[in-house]
Backbone bond lengths (Angstrom), bond angles and torsions (degrees), N, CA, C in turn:
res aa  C-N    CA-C-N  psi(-1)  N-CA   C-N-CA  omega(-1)  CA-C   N-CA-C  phi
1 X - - - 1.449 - - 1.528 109.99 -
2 X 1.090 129.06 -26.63 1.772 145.59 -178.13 1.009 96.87 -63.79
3 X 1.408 107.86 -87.14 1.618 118.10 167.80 1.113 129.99 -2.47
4 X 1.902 113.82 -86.47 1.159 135.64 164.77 1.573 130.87 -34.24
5 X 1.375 94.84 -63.98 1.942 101.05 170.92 1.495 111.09 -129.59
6 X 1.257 115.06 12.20 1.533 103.73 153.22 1.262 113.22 84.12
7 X 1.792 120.82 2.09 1.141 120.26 152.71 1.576 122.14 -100.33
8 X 1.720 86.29 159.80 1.969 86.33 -174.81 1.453 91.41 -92.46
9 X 1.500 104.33 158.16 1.130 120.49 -158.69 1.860 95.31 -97.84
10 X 1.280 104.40 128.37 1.444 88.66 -175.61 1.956 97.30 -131.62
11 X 1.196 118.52 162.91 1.531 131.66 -167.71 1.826 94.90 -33.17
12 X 1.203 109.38 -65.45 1.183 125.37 -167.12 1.610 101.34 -51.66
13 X 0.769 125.24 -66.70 2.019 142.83 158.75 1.945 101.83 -13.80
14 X 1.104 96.58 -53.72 1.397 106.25 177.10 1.476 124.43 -46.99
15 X 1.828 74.48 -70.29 1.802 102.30 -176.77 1.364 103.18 -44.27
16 X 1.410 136.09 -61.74 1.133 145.25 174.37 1.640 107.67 -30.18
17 X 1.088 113.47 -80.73 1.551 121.03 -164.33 2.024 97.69 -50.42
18 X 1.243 109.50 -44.76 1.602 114.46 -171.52 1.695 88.45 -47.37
19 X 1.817 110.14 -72.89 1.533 109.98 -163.75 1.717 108.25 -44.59
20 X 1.209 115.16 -70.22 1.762 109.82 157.27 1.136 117.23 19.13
21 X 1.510 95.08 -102.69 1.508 111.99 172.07 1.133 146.68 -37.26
22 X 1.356 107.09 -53.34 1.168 120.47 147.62 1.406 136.09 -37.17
23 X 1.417 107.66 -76.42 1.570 113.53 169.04 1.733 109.93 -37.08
24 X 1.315 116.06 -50.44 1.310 115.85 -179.68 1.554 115.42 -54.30
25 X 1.035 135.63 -23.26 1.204 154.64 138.46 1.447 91.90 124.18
26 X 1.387 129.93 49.19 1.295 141.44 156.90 1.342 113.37 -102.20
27 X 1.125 104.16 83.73 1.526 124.72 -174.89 1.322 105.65 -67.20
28 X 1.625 130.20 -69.93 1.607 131.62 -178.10 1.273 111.33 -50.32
29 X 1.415 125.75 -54.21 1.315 116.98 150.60 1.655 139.33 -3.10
30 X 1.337 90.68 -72.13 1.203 106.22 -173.85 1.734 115.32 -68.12
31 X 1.571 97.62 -29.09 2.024 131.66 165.46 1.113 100.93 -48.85
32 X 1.378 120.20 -49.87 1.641 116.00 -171.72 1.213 121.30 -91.54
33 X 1.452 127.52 -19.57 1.574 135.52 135.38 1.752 112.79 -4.64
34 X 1.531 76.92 -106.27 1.586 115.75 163.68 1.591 105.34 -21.20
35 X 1.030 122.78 -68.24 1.815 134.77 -176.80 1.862 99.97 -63.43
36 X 0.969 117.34 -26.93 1.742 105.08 175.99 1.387 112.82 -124.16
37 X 1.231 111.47 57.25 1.684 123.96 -173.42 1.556 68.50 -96.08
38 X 1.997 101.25 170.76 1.013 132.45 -169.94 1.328 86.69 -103.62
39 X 1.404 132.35 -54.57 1.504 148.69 -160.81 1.573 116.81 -117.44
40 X 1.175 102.84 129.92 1.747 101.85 165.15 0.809 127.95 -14.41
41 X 1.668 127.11 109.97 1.492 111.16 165.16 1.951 135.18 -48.86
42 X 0.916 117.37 158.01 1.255 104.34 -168.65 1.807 92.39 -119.23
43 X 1.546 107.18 170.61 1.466 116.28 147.62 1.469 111.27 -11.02
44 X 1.206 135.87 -89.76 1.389 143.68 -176.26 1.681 99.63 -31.71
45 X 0.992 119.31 -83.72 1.492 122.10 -153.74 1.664 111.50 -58.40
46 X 1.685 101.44 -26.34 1.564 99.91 173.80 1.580 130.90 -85.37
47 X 1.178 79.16 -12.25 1.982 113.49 160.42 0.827 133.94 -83.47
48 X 1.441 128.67 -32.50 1.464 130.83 156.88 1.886 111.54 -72.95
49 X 1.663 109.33 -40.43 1.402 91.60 168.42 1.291 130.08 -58.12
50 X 1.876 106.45 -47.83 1.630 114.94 170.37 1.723 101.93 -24.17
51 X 0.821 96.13 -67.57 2.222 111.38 -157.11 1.081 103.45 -60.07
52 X 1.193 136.00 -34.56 1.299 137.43 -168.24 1.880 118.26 -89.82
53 X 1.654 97.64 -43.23 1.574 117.14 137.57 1.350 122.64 -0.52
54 X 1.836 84.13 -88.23 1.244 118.39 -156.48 1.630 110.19 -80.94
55 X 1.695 121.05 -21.11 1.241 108.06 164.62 1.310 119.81 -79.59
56 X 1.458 119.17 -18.72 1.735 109.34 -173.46 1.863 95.28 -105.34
57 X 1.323 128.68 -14.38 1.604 89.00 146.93 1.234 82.90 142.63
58 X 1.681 131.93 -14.95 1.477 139.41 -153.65 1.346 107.02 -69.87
59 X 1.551 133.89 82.01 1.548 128.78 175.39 1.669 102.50 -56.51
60 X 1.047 109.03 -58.52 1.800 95.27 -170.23 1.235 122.06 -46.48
61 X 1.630 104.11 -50.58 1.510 108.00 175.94 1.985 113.52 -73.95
62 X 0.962 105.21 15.49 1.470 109.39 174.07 1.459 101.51 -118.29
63 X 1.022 125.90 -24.23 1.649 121.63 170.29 1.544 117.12 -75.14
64 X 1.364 97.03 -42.87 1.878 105.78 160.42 1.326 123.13 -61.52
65 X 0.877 124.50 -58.77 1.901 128.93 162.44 1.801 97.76 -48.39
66 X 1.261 111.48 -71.39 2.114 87.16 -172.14 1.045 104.41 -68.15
67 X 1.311 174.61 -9.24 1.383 142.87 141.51 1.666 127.84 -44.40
68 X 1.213 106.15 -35.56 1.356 117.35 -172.27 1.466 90.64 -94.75
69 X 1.487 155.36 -15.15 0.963 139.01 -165.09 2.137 93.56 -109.01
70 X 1.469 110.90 -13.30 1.300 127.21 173.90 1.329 117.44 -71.93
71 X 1.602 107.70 -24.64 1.340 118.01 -158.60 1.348 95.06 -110.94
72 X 1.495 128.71 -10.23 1.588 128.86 -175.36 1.934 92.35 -107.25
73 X 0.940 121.80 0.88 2.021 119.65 -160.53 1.271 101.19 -166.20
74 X 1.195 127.73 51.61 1.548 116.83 -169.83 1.401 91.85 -57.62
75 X 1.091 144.28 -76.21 1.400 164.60 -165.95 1.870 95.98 -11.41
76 X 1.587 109.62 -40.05 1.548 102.89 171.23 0.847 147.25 -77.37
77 X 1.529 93.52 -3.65 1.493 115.54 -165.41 1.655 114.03 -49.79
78 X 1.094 128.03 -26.71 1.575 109.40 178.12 2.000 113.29 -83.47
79 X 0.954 93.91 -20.04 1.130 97.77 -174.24 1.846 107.43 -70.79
80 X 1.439 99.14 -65.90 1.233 117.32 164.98 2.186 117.28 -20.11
81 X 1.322 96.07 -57.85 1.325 105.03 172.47 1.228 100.48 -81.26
82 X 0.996 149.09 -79.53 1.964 132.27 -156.84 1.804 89.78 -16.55
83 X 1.320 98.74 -69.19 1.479 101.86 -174.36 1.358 134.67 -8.13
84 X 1.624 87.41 -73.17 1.467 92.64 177.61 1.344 114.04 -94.10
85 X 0.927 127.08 8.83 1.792 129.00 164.21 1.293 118.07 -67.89
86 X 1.785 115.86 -26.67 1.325 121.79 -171.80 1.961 96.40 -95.27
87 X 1.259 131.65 -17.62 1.211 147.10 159.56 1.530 106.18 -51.89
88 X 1.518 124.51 -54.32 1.290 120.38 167.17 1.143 142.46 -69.29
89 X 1.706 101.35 -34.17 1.564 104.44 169.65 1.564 91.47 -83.19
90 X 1.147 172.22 38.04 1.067 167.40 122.03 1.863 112.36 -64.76
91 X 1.328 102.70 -33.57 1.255 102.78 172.88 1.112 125.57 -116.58
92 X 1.717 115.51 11.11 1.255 113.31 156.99 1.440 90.53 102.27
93 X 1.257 152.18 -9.89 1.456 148.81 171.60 1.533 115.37 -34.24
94 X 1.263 122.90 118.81 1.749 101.54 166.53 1.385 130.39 -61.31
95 X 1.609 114.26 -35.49 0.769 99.98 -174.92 2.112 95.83 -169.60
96 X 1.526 119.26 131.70 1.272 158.26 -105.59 1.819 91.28 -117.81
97 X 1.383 133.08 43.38 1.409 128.50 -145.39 1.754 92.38 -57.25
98 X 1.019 137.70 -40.63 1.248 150.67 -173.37 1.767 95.73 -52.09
99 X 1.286 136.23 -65.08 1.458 141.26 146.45 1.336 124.76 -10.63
100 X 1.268 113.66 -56.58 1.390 146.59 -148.56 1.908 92.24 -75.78
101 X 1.776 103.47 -52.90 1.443 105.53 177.87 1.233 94.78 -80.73
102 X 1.446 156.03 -28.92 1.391 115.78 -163.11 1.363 93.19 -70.42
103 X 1.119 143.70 -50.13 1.539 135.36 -162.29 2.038 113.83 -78.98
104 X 1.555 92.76 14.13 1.543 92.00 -170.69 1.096 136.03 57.73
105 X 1.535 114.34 20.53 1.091 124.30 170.08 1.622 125.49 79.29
106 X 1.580 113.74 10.09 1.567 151.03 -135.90 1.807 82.74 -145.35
107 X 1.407 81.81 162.99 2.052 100.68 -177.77 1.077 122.59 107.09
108 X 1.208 112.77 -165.39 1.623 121.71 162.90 1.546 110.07 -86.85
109 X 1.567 101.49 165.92 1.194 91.77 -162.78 1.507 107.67 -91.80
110 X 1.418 108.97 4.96 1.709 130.07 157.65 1.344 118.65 -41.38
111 X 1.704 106.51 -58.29 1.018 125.15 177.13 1.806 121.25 -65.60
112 X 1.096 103.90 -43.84 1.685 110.13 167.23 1.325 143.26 -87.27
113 X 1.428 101.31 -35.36 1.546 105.24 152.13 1.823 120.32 -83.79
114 X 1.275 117.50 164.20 1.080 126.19 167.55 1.449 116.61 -110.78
């Protein structure tokens, strides 16, 4: 990106191109972003993939974004999953493995299946 147009690429720079991509419903895209950051993704970038994910339908790539966004905010973690639980029963998923760890794999089976 330096190179090319002469800007430094900064977190925010990222975040941007991830939501982009994403929204466009260029999900791998947005994978390979994310995968050649200079710096850790943060909150932002695993949030814009989540959403972007999660509107065009991508369970895997939405199970990868909430773990890593679980592991930066545990504290959201329930919220975080309702989310994408309604993403799975939306697409017919049996069952939400990304879900499955926020509750440790323990609960009702309300809570773990979708």
């Amino acid at each position: 990106m330096s190179e090319y147009y002469g800007i430094t690429p900064t977190i925010q720079r990222y975040g941007c191109m991830v939501d982009l991509y994403a929204r466009a419903g260029l999900i791998r895209e947005a994978w390979n972003v994310v995968k050649s950051m200079a710096m850790e993704p943060d909150v932002l970038v695993w949030g814009a993939l989540l959403s972007g994910s999660r509107m065009q339908g991508d369970i895997d790539m939405c199970e990868l974004a909430l773990k890593k966004l679980i592991e930066l905010e545990p504290r959201k973690q329930l919220s975080l999953c309702a989310s994408i639980k309604r993403v799975c029963k939306e697409r017919y998923v049996g069952r939400c493995m990304a879900c499955e760890e926020c509750h440790g794999g323990k609960g009702n089976q309300e809570s773990s299946r979708v």
